[in-house]
C-alpha positions as CSV (number, residue, x, y, z in Angstrom):
1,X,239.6,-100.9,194.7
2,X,240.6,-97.8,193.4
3,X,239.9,-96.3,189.8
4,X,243.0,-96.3,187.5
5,X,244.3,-94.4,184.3
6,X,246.6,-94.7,181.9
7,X,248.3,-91.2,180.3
8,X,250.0,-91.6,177.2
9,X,252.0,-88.6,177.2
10,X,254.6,-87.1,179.9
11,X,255.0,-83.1,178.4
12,X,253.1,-80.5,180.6
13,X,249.4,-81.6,179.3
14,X,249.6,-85.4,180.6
15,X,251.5,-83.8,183.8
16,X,249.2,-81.3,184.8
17,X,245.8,-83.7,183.8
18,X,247.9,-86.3,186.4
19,X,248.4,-83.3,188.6
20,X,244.6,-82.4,188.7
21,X,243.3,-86.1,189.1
22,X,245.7,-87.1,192.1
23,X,244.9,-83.6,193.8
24,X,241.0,-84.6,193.7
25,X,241.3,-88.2,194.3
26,X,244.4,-89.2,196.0
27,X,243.6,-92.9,195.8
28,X,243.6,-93.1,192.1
29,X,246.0,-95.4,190.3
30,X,247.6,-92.6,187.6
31,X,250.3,-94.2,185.2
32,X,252.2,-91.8,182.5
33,X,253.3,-93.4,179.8
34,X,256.2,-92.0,177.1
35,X,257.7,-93.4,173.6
36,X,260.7,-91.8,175.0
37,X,263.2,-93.2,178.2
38,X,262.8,-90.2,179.5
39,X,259.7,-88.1,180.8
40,X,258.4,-84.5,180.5
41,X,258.0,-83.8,176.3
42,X,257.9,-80.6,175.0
43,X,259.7,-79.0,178.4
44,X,262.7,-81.3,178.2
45,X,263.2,-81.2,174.4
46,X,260.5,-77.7,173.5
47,X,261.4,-75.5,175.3
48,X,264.4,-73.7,174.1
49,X,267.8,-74.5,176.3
50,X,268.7,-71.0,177.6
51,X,265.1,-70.8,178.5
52,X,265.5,-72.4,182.2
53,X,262.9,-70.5,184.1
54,X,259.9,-72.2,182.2
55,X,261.9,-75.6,182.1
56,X,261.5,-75.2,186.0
57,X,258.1,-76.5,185.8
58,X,259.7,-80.3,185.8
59,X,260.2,-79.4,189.6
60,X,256.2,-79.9,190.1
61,X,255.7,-82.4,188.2
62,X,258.6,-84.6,190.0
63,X,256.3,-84.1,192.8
64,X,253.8,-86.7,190.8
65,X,256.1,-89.5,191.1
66,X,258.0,-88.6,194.4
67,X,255.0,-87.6,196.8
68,X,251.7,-88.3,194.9
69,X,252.3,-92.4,193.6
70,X,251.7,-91.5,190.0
71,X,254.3,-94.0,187.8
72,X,256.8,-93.7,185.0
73,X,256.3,-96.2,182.0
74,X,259.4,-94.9,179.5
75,X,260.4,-96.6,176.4
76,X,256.8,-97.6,175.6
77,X,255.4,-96.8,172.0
78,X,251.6,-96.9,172.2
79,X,250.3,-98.6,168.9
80,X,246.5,-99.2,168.2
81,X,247.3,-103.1,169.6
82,X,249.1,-101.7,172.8
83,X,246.0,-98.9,173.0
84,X,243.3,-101.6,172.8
85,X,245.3,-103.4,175.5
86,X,245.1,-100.6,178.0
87,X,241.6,-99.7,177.4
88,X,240.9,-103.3,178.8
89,X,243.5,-102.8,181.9
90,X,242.3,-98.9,182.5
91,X,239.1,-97.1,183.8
92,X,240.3,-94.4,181.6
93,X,242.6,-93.8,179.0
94,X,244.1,-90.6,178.0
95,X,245.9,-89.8,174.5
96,X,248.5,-86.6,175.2
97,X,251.1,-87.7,172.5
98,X,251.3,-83.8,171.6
99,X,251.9,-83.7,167.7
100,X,255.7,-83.9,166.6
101,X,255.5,-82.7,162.3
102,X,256.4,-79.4,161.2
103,X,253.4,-78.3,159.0
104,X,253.9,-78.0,155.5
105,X,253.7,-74.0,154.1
106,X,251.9,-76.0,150.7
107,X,253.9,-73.7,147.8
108,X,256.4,-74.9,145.0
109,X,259.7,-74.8,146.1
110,X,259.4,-76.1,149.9
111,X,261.4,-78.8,149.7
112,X,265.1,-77.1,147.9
113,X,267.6,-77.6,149.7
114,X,268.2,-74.8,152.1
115,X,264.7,-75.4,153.3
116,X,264.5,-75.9,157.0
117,X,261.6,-76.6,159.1
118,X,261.4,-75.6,162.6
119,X,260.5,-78.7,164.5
120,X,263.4,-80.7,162.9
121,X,266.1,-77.6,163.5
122,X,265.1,-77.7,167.6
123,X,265.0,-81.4,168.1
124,X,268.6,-81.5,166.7
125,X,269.8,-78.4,168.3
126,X,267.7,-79.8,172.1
127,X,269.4,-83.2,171.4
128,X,266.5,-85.4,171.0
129,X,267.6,-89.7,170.3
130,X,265.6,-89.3,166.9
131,X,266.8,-85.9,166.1
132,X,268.9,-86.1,162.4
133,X,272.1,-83.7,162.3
134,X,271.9,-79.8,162.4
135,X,271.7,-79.0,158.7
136,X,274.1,-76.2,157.1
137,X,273.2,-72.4,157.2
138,X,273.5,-69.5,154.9
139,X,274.4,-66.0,155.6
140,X,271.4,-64.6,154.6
141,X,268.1,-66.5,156.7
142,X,264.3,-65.8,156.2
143,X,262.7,-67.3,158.8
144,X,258.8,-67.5,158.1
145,X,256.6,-67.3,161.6
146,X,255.6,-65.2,164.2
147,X,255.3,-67.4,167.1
148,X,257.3,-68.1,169.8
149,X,259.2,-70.9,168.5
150,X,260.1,-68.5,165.9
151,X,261.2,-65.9,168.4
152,X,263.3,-68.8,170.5
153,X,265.1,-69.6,167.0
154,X,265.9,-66.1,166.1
155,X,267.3,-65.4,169.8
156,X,269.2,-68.6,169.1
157,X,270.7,-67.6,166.3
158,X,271.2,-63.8,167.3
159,X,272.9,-64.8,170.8
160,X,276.8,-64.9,171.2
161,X,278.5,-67.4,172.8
162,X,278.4,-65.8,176.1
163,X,274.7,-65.2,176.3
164,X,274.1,-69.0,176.1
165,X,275.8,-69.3,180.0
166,X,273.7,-71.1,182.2
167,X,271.4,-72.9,179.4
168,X,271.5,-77.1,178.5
169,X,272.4,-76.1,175.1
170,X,274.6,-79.7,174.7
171,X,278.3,-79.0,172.8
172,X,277.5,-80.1,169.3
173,X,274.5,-77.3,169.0
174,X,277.1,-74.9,170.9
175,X,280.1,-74.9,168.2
176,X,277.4,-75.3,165.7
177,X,275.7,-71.8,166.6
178,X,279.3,-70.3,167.7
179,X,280.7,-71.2,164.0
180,X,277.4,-70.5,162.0
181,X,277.9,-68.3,159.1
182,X,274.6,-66.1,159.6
183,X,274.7,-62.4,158.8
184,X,271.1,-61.8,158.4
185,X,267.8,-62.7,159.8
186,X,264.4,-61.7,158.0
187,X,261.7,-63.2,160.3
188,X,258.2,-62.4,158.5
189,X,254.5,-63.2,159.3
190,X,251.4,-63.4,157.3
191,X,249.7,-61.1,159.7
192,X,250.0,-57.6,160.7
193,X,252.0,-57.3,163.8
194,X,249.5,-56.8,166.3
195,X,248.1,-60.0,165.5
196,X,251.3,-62.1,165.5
197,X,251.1,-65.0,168.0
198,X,254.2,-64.6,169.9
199,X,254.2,-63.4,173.2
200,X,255.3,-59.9,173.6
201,X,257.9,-60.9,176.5
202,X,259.6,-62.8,174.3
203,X,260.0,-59.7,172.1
204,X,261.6,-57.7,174.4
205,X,264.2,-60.4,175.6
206,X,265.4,-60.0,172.4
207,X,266.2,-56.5,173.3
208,X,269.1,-57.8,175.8
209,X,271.3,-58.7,172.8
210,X,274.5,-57.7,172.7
211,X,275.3,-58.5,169.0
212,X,272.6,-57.3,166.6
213,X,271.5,-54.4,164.7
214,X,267.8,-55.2,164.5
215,X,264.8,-53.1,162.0
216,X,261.2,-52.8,162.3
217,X,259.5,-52.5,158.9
218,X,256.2,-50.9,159.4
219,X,254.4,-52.9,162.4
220,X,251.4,-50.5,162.5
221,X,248.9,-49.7,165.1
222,X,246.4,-51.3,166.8
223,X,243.1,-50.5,169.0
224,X,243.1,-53.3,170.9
225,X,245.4,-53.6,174.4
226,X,247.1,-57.0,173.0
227,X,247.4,-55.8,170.1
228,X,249.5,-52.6,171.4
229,X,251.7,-54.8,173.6
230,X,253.3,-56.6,170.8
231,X,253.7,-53.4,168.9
232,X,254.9,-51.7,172.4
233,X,257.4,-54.5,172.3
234,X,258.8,-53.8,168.5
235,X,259.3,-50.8,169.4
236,X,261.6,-51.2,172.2
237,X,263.9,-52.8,170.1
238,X,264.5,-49.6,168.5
239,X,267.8,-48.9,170.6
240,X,269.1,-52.4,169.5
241,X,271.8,-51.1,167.0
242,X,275.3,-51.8,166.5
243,X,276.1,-55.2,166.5
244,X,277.2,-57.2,163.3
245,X,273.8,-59.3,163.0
246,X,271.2,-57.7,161.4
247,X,267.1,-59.0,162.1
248,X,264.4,-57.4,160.2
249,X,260.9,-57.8,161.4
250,X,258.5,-58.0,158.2
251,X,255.0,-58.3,158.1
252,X,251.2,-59.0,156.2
253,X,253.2,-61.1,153.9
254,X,252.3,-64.2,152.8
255,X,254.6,-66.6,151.1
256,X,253.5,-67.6,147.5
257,X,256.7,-69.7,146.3
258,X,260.9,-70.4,147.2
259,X,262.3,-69.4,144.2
260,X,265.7,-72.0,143.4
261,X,268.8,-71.8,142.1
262,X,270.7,-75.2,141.2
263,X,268.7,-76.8,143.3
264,X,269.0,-74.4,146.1
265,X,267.1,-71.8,147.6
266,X,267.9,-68.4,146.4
267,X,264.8,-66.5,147.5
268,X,261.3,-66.7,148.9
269,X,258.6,-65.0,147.0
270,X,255.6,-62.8,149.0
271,X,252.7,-61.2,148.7
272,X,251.7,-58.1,150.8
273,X,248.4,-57.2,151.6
274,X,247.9,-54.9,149.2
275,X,248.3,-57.7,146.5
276,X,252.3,-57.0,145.6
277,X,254.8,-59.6,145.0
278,X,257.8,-58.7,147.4
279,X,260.9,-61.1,147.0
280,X,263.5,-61.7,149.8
281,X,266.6,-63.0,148.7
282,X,268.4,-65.8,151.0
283,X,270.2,-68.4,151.3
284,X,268.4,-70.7,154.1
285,X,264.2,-70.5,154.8
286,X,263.5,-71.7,158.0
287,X,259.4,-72.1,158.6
288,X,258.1,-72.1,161.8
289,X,254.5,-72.6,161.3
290,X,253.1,-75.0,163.4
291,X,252.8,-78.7,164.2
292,X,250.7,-81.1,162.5
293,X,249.6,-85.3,163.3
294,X,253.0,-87.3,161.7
295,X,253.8,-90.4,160.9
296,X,253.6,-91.5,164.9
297,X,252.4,-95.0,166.0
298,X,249.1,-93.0,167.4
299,X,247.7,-90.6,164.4
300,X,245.6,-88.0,165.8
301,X,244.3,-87.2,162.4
302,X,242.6,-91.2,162.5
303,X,242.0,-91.7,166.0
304,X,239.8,-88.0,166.4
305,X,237.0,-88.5,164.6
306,X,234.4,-85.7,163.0
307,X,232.5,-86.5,166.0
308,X,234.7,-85.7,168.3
309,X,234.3,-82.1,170.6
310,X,237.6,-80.7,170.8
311,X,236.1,-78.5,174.0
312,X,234.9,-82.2,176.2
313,X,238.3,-84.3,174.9
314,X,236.1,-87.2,174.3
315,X,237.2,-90.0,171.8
316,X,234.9,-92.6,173.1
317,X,233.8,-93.9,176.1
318,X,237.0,-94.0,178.5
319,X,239.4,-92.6,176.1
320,X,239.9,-88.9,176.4
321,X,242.3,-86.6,174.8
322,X,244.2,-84.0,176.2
323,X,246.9,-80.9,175.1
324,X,247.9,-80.2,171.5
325,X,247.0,-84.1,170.6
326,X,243.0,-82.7,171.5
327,X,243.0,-78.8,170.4
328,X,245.9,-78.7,167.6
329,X,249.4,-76.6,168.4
330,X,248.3,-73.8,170.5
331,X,248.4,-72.3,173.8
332,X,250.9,-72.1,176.1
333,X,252.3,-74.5,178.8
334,X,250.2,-72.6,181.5
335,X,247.2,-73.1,179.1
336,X,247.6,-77.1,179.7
337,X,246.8,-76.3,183.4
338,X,243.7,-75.0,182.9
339,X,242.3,-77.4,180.4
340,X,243.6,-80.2,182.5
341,X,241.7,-79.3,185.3
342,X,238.3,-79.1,183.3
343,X,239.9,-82.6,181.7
344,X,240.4,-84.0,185.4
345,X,237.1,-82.8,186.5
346,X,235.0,-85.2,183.4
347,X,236.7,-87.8,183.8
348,X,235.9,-88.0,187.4
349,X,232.1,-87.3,186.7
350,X,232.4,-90.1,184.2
351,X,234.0,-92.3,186.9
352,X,230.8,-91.4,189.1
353,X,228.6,-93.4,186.3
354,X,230.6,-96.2,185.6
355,X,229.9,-99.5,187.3
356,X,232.1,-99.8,190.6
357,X,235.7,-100.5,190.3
358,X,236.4,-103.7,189.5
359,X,239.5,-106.1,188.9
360,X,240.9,-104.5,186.1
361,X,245.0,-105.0,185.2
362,X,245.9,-101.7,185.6
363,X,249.8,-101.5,185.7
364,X,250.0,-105.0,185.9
365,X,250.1,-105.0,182.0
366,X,254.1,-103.4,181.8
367,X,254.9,-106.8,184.3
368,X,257.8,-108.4,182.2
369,X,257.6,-106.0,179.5
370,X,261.1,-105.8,178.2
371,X,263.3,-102.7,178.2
372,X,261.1,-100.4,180.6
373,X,262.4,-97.2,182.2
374,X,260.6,-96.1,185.5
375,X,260.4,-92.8,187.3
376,X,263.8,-94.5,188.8
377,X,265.8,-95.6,185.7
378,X,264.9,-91.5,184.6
379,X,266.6,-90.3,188.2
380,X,269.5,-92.2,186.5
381,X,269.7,-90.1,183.6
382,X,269.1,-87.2,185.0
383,X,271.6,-87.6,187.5
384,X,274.2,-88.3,185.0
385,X,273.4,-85.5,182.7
386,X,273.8,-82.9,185.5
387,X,276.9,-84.2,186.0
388,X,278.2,-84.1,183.1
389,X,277.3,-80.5,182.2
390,X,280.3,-78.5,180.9
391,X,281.6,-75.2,182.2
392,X,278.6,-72.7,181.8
393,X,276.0,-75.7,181.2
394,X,273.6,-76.8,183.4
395,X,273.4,-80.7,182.5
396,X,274.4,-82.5,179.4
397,X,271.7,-84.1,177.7
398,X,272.2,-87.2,176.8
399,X,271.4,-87.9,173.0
400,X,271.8,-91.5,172.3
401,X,268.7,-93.6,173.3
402,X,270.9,-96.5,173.7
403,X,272.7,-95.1,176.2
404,X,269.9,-93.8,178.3
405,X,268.2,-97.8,178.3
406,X,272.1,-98.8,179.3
407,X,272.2,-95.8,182.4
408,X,268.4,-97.0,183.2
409,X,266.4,-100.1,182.0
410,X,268.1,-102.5,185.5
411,X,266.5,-99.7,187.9
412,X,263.8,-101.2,189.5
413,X,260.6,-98.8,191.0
414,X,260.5,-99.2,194.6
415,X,256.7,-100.8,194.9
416,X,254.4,-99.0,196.8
């Protein structure tokens, strides 16, 4: 009898760790499990929408469920009950929940209105089923971050309507960005710009846009090669001029407080490296900072332990962790590859000093478990969001969890 495990988690960590296991040991039993109806994480609902090239990646990992018997459990929320239960049915449990809360900058004044964080912004404007509505803009926007999810929100909000051509962006987000009132985009980091985090491709996409006037304030130098490549890629937005939105790159400052007016923000507060207050006016902050553990069924923060080695991914003996649920919120999506394999590879050592396979449930746990979308019910979806895509679109994601259960929850997985 073969080995099984359980992956809670269908983004690109869960996917690639299924990816390495079946590739080593095609017999194995490998079952991904989502909170969502529909699979793939931070690439369906992460990735920004006009950003299709990197979304491509789904194409692999359909390969997992089409060619290489790995199954689709959607519509599952893994509590610590539910977790305990699959422990019991699986060799081998692995926790890849990512981490879904925008972390908190910590400084009076975070919470005025006209405060926006960036993980609640792109789940509205990527139509996720919990996402609340896309909140109101200013004119005048500082956006605090220099990572890429800062970079896709300032592209976002720099683009004209024409640039969004060919993207999922759904029509709500699309009138939303076509009739928003911004004028003028501050994005500012803490560090100097050699040492942002955002990739320096990303930078000089930005240099494609037809509608923006965009500033440089001081990046500086650097001695080291990555260092140069971001500031290479400042600088080639030098010849981005003319167009009515105007982006000013700021950096070494660090925000000390949002300053308030009537409840609502007026301007953020900074100091540069030297020790000097420097105040921004505005009328919208939008931080984009990072991801912290939320308020999710599975905690990270309680479940991974001072004992735990971030570098092995070991919770306990046959419960791993795996992507940003393991290491915190960074690296990249081709990151996940490479950690998955080392991942893949210790949890078939492990296998190699357990007792041999016995009669344990497996998948046979999900049997009658109400309201369950497989790898089929998904096809479903999918099938109806592509064709519903509007002129210029390439699918219409559909927002409404209740009406992806209606399109999939009767479609039965063919058994193998």
């Amino acid at each position: 009898m073969s080995r099984s495990v359980a992956i809670i988690g269908t983004g690109p960590a869960g996917c690639y760790l299924a990816q390495a296991l079946l590739k080593a040991e095609p017999e194995l039993a490998v079952d991904l499990i989502d909170r969502l109806p529909v699979p793939y994480g931070l690439v369906r609902y992460g990735v920004a929408p006009d950003h299709q090239g990197t979304k491509a990646v789904t194409r692999q990992f359909e390969r997992l469920f089409e060619r290489q018997g790995a199954r689709f459990f959607g519509n599952v929320t893994v509590d610590a009950p539910l977790l305990a239960v699959l422990r019991e049915a699986y060799d081998a449990v692995v926790l890849a929940a990512g981490l879904s809360s925008d972390r908190r900058l910590g400084i009076p004044g975070e919470d005025l209105d006209g405060v926006i964080r960036a993980g609640e912004l792109t789940r509205a404007l990527y139509d996720h089923p919990d996402a609340a509505r896309l909140p109101k803009l200013g004119r005048r926007v500082v956006l605090m971050g220099n990572g890429n999810v800062a970079i896709d929100l300032l592209r976002l909000l720099a683009k004209t309507p024409e640039e969004l051509a060919g993207s999922d962006l759904g029509p709500e987000a699309s009138e939303w960005l076509a009739r928003s009132p911004v004028e003028e985009i501050t994005i500012v980091g803490r560090s100097p710009a050699a040492a942002a985090r955002f990739d320096a491709v990303m930078v000089k996409e930005l240099a494609k846009l037809s509608g923006v006037t965009v500033n440089v304030v001081d990046p500086g130098t650097s001695d080291e090669p990555e260092g140069m490549k971001k500031i290479d890629a400042l600088a080639s937005l030098a010849a981005t001029q003319g167009g009515p939105k105007r982006i000013a790159f700021r950096f070494s400052l660090t925000p000390v407080a949002v300053e308030g007016e009537r409840g609502h923000v007026a301007a953020v507060r900074f100091r540069d490296g030297a020790g000097a207050e420097r105040i921004v006016p505005c009328d919208t902050f939008l931080t984009a900072i990072g991801f912290e553990a939320g308020a999710d069924a599975l905690r990270r923060d309680r479940l991974l332990g001072e004992a735990f080695d971030p570098e092995a991914g070991i919770l306990a003996q046959g419960l791993y962790a795996a992507g940003w649920f393991r290491r915190g919120p960074r690296g990249t999506i081709p990151e996940n590859r490479t950690d998955a394999q080392g991942l893949a590879a210790r949890i078939l050592a492990d296998f190699g000093n357990m007792p041999q396979a016995g009669s344990k449930a497996g998948r046979a746990v999900f049997a009658g478990r109400p309201a369950i979308v497989t790898y089929a019910g998904w096809q479903c979806i999918d099938a109806a969001e592509c064709a519903a895509a509007q002129p210029n679109r390439c699918r219409r994601k559909i927002a409404s969890r209740a009406e992806m259960l209606q399109l999939a929850v009767r479609i039965e997985e063919p058994q193998a």
